[in-house]
Steps between C-alpha positions, in 0.01 A plus 500: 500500500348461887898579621514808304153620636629435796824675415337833357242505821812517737668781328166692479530454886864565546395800301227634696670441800801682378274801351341525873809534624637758266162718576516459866858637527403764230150608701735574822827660307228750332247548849836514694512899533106469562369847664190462649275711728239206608541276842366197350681514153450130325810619279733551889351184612631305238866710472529372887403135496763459183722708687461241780468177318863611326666593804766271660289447826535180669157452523399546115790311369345163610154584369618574199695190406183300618335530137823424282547208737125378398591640162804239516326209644222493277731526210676193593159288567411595174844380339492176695132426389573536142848277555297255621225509273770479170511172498114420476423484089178369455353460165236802556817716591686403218128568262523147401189413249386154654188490250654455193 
């Protein structure tokens, strides 16, 4: 039961994540013809520093791999945790009555 908790709480992340996605690139395909007659537009501001965090620049391309690289590393902690943790059963993990 605890594994599929665990199980369903992932793919309500995996979801989220994926949703967030799906909006972001939808917010900047709709906003991408944006007219606007303002010098300080919020709407501009954002268009530009996707527009920039997309582009192929040499000096974005690095700071953008640095979170799937954490993303990557913390995955594999938490894998090698729980691998090493399988082999511990303990009565009270296995809900072993003792009083009976």
């Amino acid at each position: 039961m605890q594994e599929r908790m665990i199980r369903i709480r992932a793919l309500l992340l995996a979801l989220l994540l994926l949703t967030g996605f799906l909006l972001s690139a939808a917010f900047i395909a709709a906003e991408s013809d944006h007219d606007c007659h303002s010098t300080e537009c919020a709407t501009c501001r954002l268009l530009a520093e996707a527009d920039r965090a997309l582009s192929a620049d040499k000096l974005t391309t690095p700071a953008a791999a640095v979170p799937l690289l954490l993303l990557a590393a913390c995955a594999a902690a938490v894998l090698l945790i729980k691998q090493q943790n399988a082999g511990f059963m303990t009565p009270v993990s296995s809900r072993v009555r003792l009083d009976r």
